[in-house]
N, C-alpha and C positions, 0 to 999 in steps of 0.2 A: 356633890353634896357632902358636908362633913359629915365624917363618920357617928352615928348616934342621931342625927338632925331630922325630927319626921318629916316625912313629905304633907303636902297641902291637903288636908282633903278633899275629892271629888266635887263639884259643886255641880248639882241638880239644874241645866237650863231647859229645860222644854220647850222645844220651839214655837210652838202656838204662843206663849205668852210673850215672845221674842216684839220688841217693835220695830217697824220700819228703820234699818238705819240710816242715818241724816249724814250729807258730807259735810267735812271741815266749816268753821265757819269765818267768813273774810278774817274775823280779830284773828282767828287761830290760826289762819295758813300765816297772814301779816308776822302773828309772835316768831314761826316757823321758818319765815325768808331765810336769814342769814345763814342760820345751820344747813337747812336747803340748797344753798346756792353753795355752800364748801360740799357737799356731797354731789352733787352736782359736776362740780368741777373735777371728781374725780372719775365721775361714769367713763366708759370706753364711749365713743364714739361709733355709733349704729352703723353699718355697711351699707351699701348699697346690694344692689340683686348680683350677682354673678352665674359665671356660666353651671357651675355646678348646684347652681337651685334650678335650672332647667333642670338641667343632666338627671337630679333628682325626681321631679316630677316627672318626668318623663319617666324614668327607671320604674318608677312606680305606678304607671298608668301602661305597663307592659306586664309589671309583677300583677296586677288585678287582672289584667285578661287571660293570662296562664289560668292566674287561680278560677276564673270563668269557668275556662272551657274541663277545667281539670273537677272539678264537681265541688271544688273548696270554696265555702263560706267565707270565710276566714279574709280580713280586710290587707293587705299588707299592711307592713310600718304597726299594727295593733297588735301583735304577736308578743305575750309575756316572756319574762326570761323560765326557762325551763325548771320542774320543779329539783330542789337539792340533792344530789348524791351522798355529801357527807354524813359520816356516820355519825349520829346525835343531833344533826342536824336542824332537829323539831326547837330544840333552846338556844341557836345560834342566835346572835343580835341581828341578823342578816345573812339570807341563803350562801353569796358568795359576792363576788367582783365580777359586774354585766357590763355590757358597751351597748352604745347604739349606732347603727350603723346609718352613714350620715345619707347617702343616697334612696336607702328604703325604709328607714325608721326601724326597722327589724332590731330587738333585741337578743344581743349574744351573750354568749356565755366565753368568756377570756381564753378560751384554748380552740373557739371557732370563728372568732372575728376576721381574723387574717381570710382566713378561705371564701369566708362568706363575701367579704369587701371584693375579692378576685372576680366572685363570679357575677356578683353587680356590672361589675366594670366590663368584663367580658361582655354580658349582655346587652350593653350598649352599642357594642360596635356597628350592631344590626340597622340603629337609627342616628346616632352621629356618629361616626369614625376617626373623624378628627380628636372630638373630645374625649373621647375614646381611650383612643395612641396617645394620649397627652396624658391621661391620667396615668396609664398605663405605665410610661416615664417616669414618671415623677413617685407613683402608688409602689412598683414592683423593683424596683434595684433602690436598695437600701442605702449603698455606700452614696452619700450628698454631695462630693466634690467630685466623684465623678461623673452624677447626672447634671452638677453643673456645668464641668467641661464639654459635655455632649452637647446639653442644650446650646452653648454660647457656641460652639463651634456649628451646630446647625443652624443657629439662629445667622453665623459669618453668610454660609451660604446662601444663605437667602437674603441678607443684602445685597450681597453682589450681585443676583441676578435681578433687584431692586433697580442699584443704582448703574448697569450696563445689561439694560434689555434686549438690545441690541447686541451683544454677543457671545455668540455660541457656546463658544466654552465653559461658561456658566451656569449655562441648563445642565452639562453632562457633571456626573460625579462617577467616578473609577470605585468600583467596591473595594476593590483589589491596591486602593489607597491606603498609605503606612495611618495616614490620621485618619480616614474613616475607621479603619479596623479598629486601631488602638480606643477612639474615642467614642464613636457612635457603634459599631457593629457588637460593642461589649455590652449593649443598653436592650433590654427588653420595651419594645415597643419603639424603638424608632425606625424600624423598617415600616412597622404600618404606619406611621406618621408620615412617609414618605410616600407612598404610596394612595394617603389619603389625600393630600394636598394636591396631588394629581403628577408622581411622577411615574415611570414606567422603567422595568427591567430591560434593557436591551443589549445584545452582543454586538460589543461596536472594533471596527479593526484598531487596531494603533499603532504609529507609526513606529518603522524599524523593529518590526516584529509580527511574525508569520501569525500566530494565533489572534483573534479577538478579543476582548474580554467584554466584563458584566458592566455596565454604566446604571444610575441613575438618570433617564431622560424626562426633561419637565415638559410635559403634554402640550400642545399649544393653544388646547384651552385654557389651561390652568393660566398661561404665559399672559394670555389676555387678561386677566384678572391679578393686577397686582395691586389692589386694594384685599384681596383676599389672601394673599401669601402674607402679605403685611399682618396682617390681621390675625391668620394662626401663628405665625411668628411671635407675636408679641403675648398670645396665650401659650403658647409654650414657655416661653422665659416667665412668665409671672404667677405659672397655675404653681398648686403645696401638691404635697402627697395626702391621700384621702385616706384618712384616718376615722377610726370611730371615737368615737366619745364616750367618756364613762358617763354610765347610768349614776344618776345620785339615788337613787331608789328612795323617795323621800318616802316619810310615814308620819305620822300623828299618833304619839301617845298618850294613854289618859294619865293624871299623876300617879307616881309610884315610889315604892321605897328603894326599888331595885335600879332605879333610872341609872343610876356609878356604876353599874355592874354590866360589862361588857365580854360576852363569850363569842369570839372570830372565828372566822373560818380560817384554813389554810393559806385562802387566797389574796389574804393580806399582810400575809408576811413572804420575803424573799426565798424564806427557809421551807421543806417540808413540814409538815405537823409534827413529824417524829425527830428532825431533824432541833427544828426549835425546841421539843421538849427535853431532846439530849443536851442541845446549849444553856437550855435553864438551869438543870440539874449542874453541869459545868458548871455556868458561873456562880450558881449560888456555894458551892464548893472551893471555887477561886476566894469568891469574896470573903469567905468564912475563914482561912488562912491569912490574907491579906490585908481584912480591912484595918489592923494596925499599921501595916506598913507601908500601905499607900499616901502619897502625896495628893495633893487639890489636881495636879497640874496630869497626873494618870485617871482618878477622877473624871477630870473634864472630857480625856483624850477615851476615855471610856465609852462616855454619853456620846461622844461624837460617832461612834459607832456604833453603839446603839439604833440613833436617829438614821443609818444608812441601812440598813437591816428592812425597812419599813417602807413597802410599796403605796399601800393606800392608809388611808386613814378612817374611823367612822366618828362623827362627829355629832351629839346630842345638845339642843339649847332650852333649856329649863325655861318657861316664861309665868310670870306672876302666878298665874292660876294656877300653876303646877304641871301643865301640858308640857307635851314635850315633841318637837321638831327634829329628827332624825335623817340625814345625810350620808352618802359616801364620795369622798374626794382624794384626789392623789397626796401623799403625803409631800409633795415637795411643791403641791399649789398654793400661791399666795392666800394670806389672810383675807384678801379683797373681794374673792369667792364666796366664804361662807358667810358675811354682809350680804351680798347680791341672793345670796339662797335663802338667807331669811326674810328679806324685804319681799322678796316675791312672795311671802307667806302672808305677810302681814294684813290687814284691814287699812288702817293708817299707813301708807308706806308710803307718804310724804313727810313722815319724820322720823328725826334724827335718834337715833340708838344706839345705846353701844353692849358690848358683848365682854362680860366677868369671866375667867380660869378658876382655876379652883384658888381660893386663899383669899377671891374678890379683887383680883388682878384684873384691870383696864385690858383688853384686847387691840393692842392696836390697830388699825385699819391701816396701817402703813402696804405699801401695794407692793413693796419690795420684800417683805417676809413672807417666808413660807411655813406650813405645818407644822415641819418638823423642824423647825428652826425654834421653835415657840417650845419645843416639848409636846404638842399637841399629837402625839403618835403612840399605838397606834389606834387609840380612840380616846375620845376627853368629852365629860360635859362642862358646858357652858351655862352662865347663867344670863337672863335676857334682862336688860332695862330702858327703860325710855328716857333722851337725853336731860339728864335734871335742869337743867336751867331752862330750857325751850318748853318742861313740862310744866314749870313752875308759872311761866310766861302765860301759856295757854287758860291754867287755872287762873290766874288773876283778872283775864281779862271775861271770867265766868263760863268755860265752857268746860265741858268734861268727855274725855276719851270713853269710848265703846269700852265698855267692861271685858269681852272678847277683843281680843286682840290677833287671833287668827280666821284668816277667813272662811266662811262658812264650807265653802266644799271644802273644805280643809277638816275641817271639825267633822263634818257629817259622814268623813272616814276614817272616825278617829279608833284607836286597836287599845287591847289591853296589853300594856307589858309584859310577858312571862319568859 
């Protein structure tokens, strides 16, 4: 909002006098194709089911019988983020930075995510094991080229007892081998992957040498089934690590004068609260000496760290009526994001729109920028328009857009600004 510029007044809808609303009509979706089909073209591609939307639901039809037998009401996955500890908390733009957690829907709070994901994953071992040990893999040892050397070196082993069934030597693996230790014995979770696929501990003699050692032997059930060794093999090499997701904690404002005014928590910045308030005080100090004697070129190299300073972002989009749509996203997520967050918001969101910075700056929808590339850090509002030529199309051919423009559950939880 420019500084001085009043906000919208509130405008009085009463629902009862609300009419049914009418979808698009053929002339307007027709004016709509083109823009449509370039927006289109850029959606991600929808997945298919994987193993970790079972692993989910399952997870979660374990967490509901706990909560059964335990006397809790309480649905899983419907659990709010806990109420704010920080001090002042009540005029924050937003309590803090929440996740959710992908297997139980549980909402966290950023300095419990990690543990809570653990013990998802643990829980599971109960009823798949496999998937289990896999997530496990992938979930709990951080460093990435070494979970990839592991995996590819377990995945070797199990071709080869793939492609010679027929001998022996294949089934057994020596713990007490330089590449099992070095690559797999370093990895949480791939002894129960081994053990889940069906192999067994065994002390077995070897040759020119009085003691026995520990082996990996492959079960000769398991042996009979190598459609299934195949099969967790290749979920091993292709599962991620389960991560949670940031909460966007969306919210609906009514219009306001204060919509610019943005007071964070901690948890969106790199820095402490105390720590950032010492670097302000710095820099405002620095710059008070220097801004004569800076160059463009220290300037920029400035902003460039600035923009690193900055974990998430909180993000406001003003729309006609003066309502306002409130987000949190990482600051280094592409502009493509906050498009897909407002379109879900929409009524019409079969058409094209695009999104103002402050100054009436085009946002661009480029999929390769991110937040803080934009300046968009570590909060910005935006303003909302419908795309002018496809709206101008619309009206010509006599039809006219829903005066609301967000949709009703959207509205019918709408807050006051304070």
């Amino acid at each position: 909002m420019i500084e001085g510029e009043k906000a919208p007044k509130e405008r009085p809808n009463p629902p009862a006098l609300r009419q049914p609303r009418q979808g698009p009509t053929d002339e307007a979706q027709m004016a709509a194709a083109a823009a449509l089909a370039r927006l289109e073209q850029k959606q991600p591609r929808a997945r298919g089911p994987t193993s970790q939307d079972s692993i989910r639901n399952q997870v979660r039809k374990e967490l509901r019988a706990e909560a059964t037998v335990s006397g809790s009401t309480e649905a899983p996955g419907t659990n709010v983020a806990p109420e704010p500890r920080e001090e002042g908390s009540a005029h924050l733009a937003v309590p803090g930075v929440y996740f959710t957690c992908p297997l139980t829907g549980a909402t966290l709070r950023k300095d419990q995510r990690d543990a809570r994901i653990r013990e998802a994953i643990l829980s599971h071992f109960s009823t798949d094991p496999v998937a289990a040990s896999i997530m496990k893999i992938h979930t709990f040892n951080k460093d990435r080229d070494k979970v990839k050397l592991g995996v590819d070196t377990i995945a070797k082993y199990l071709d080869n007892i793939h492609l010679h069934p027929e001998e022996e030597k294949y089934r057994k693996i020596k713990l007490q081998n330089k590449v099992f230790q070095e690559r797999i014995n370093c990895l949480e979770g791939t002894h129960e992957f081994f053990e889940a696929i069906g192999f067994q501990k065994a002390l077995l003699p070897v040759p020119d040498q009085e003691s026995p050692e520990e082996f990996y032997v492959l079960s000769v059930a398991a042996l009979a089934q190598p459609q299934s060794l195949e099969r967790h093999k290749e979920q091993l090499l292709h599962a991620e690590p389960v991560r949670a997701t940031l909460a966007r904690q969306r919210r609906v404002f009514r219009p306001s004068p204060m919509a610019s005014q943005f007071d964070l928590p901690g948890d969106f910045f790199n820095l402490t609260a105390d720590e950032l308030r010492r670097e302000q005080r710095l820099r405002a100090e620095a710059v008070e000496r220097l801004s004569v004697l800076r160059t463009k070129a220290m300037r920029e190299k400035e902003e460039q760290r600035e923009m690193r300073r900055y974990t998430y972002t909180l993000l406001r989009v003003r729309f006609p009526d003066g309502c306002l749509l409130q987000g949190t996203f990482y600051a280094r997520e592409r502009v493509a994001a906050l498009y897909g967050f407002v379109r879900e918001a929409l009524q019409s969101d079969w058409l094209p729109f695009e999104l103002l910075a402050s100054g009436g700056q085009k946002l661009s929808e480029d999929e390769n920028l991110a937040f803080n590339e934009c300046g968009l850090v570590p909060s910005a509002l935006l303003t909302f328009s419908w795309d002018a030529a496809v709206l101008e199309d619309i009206r010509a051919a006599g039809t006219e857009l829903d005066s609301s423009i967000l949709k009703p559950e959207l509205l019918a939880a709408i807050e006051k600004l304070s």
